[in-house]
PyMOL CGO cylinders between C-alpha atoms (Angstrom):
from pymol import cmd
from pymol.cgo import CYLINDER

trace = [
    CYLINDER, 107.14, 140.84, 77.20, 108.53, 138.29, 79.85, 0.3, 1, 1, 1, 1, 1, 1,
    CYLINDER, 108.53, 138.29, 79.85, 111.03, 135.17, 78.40, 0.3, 1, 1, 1, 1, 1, 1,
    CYLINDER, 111.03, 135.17, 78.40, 110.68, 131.93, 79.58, 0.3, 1, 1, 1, 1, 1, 1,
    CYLINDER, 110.68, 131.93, 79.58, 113.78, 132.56, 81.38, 0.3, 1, 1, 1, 1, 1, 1,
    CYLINDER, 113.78, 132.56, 81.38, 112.33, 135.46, 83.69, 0.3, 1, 1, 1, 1, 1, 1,
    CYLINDER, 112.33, 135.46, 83.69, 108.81, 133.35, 84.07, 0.3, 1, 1, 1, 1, 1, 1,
    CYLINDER, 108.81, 133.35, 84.07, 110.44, 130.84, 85.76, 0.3, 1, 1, 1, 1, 1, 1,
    CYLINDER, 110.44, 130.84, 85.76, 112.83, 132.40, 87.81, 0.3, 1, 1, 1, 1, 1, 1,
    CYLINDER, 112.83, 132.40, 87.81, 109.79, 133.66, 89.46, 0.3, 1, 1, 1, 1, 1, 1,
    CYLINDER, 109.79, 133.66, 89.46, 108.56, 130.65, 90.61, 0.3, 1, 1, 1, 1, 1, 1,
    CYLINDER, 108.56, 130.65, 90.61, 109.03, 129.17, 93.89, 0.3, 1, 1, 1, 1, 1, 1,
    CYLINDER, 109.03, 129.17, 93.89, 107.94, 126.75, 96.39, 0.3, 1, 1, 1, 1, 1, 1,
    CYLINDER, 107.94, 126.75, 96.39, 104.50, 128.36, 96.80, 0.3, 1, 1, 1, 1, 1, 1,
    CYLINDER, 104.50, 128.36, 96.80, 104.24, 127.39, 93.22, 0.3, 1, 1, 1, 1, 1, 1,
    CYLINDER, 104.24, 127.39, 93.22, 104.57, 124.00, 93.89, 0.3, 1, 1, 1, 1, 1, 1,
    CYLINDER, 104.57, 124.00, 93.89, 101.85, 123.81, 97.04, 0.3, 1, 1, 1, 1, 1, 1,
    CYLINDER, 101.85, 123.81, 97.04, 104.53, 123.00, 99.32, 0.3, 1, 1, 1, 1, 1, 1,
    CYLINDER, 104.53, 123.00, 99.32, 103.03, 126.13, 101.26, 0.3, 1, 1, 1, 1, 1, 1,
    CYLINDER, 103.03, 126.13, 101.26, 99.90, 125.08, 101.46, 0.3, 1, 1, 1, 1, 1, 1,
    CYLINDER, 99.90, 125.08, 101.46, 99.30, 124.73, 104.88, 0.3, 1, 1, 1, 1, 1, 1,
    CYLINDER, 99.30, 124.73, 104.88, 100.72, 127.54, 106.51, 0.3, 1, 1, 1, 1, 1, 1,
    CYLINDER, 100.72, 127.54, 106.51, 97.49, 129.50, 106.41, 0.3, 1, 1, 1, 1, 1, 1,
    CYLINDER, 97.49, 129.50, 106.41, 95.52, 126.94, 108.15, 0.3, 1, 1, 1, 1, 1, 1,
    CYLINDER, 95.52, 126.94, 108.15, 92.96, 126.94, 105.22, 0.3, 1, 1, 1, 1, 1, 1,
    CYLINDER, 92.96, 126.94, 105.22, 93.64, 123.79, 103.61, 0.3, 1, 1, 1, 1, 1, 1,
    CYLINDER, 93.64, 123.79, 103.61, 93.73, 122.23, 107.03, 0.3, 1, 1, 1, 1, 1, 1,
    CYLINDER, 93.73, 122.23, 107.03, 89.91, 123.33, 107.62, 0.3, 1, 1, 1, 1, 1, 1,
    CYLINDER, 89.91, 123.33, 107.62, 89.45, 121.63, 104.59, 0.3, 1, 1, 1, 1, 1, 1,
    CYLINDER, 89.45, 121.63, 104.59, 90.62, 118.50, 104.31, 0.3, 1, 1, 1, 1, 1, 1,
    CYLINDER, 90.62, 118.50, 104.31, 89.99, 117.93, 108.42, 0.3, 1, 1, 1, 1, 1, 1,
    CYLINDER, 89.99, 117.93, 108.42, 86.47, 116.11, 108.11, 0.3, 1, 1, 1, 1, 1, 1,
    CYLINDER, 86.47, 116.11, 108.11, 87.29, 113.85, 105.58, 0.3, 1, 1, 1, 1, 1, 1,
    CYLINDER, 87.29, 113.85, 105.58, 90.52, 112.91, 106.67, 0.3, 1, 1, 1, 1, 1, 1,
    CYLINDER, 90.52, 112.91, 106.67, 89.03, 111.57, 110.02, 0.3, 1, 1, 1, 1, 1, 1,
    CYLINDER, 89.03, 111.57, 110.02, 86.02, 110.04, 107.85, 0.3, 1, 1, 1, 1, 1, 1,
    CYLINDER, 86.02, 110.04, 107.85, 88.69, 108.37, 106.08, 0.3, 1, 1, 1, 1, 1, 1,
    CYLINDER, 88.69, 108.37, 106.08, 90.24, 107.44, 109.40, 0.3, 1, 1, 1, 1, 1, 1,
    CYLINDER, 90.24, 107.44, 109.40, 87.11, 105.75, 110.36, 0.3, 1, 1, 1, 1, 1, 1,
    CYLINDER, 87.11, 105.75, 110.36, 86.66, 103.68, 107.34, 0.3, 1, 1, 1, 1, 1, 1,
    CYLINDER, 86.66, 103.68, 107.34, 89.73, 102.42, 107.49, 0.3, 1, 1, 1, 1, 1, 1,
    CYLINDER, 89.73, 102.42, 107.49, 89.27, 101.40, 111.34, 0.3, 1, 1, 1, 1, 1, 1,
    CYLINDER, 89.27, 101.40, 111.34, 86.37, 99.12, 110.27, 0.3, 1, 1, 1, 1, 1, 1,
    CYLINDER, 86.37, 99.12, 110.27, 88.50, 97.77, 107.52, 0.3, 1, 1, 1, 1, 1, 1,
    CYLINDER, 88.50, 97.77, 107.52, 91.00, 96.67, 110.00, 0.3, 1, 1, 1, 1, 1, 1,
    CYLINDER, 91.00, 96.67, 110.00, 88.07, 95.51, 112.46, 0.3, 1, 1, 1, 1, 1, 1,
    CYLINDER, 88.07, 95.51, 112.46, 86.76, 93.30, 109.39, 0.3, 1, 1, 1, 1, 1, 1,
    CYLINDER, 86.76, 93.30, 109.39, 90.26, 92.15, 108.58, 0.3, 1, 1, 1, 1, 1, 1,
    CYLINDER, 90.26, 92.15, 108.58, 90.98, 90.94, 112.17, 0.3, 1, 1, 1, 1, 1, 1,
    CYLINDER, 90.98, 90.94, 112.17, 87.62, 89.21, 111.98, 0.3, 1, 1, 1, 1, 1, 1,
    CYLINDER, 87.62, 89.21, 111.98, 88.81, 87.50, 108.60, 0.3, 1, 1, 1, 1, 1, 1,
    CYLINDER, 88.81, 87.50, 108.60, 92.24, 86.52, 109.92, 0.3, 1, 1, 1, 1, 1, 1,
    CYLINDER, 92.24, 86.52, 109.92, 90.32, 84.95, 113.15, 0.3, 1, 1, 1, 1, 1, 1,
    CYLINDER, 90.32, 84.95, 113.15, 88.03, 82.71, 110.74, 0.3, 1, 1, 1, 1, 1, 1,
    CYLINDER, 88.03, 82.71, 110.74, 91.08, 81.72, 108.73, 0.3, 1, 1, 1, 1, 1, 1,
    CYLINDER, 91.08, 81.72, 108.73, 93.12, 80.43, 111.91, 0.3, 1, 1, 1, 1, 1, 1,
    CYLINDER, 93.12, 80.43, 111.91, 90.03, 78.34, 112.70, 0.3, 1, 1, 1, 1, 1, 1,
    CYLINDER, 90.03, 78.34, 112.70, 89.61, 76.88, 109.16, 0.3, 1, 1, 1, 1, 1, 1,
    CYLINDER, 89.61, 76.88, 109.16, 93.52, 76.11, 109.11, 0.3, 1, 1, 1, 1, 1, 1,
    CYLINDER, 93.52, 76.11, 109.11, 93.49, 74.20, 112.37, 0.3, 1, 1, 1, 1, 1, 1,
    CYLINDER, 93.49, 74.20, 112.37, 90.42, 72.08, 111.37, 0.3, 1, 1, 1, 1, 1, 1,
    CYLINDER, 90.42, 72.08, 111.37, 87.77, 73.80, 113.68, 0.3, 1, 1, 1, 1, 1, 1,
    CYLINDER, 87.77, 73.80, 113.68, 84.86, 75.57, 112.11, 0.3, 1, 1, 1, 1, 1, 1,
    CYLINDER, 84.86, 75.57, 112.11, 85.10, 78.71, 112.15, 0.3, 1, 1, 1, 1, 1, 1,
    CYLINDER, 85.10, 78.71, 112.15, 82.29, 80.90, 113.98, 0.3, 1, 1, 1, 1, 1, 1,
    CYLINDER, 82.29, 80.90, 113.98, 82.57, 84.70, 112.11, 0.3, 1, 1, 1, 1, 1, 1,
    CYLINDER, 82.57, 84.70, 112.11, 79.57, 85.57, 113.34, 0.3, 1, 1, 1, 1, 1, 1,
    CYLINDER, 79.57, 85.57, 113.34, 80.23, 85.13, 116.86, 0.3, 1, 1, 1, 1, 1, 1,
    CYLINDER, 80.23, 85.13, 116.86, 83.86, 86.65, 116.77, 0.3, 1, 1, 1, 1, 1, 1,
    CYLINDER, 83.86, 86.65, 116.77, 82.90, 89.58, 115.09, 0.3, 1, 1, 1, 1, 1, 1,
    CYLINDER, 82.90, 89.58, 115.09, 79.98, 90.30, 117.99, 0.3, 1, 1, 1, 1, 1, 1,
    CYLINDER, 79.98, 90.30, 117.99, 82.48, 89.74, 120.17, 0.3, 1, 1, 1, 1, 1, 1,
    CYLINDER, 82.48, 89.74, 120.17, 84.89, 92.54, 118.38, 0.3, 1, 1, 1, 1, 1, 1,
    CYLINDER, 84.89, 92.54, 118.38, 82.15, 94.54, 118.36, 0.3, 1, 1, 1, 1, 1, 1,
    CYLINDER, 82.15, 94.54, 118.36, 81.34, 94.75, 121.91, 0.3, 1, 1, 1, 1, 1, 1,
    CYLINDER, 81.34, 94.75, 121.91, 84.74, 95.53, 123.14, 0.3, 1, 1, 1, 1, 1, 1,
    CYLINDER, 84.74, 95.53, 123.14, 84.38, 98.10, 120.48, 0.3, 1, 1, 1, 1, 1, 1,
    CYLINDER, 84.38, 98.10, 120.48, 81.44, 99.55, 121.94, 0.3, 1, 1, 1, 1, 1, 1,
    CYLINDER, 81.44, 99.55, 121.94, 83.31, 99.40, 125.62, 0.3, 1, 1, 1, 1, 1, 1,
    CYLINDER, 83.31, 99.40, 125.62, 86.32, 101.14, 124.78, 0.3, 1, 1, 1, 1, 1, 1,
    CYLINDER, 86.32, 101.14, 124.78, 83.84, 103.73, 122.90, 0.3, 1, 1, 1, 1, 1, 1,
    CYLINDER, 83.84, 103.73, 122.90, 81.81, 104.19, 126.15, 0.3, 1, 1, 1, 1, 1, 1,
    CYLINDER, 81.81, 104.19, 126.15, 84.63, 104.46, 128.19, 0.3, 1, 1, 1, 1, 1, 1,
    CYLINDER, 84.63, 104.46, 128.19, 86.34, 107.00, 126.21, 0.3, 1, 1, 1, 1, 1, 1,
    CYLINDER, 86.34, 107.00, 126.21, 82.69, 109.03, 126.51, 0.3, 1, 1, 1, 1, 1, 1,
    CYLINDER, 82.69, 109.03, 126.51, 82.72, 108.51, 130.26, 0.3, 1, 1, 1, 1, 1, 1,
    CYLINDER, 82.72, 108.51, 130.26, 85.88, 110.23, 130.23, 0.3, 1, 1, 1, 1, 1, 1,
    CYLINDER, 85.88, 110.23, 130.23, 84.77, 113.29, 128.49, 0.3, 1, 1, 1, 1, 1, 1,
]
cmd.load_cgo(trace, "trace")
């Protein structure tokens, strides 16, 4: 029968996950939804730079067009997208 004592001097950093990603395995993993993640929080910021755009025109008096700024977010969007496909 093991004490407490010998139980835990058996434990080390594996224990812990902080070796985890040394086989690669976990990487495999978590890889597609880390760069879904990465793309939801692109269109976050895309929506946010749209909001910030409306406020400034609200603030200063002017009435603000949302509509029109985000089309024009989007289509440098799509640019930069095609370009980077061109590329390839």
């Amino acid at each position: 029968m093991h004490t407490r004592y010998d139980i835990y001097k058996r434990i080390d950093a594996s224990y812990y996950g902080y070796r985890d990603q040394e086989d690669g395995v976990l990487e495999r993993l978590e890889g597609p939804t880390e760069e879904a993640m990465r793309e939801v929080a692109e269109e976050w910021r895309r929506l946010d730079e749209v909001r910030r755009e409306a406020r400034k025109g609200v603030k200063s008096g002017e009435v603000a067009e949302v509509l029109k700024v985000a089309r024009e977010m989007l289509r440098e969007d799509e640019e930069v997208v095609e370009e980077e496909r061109e590329r390839e």
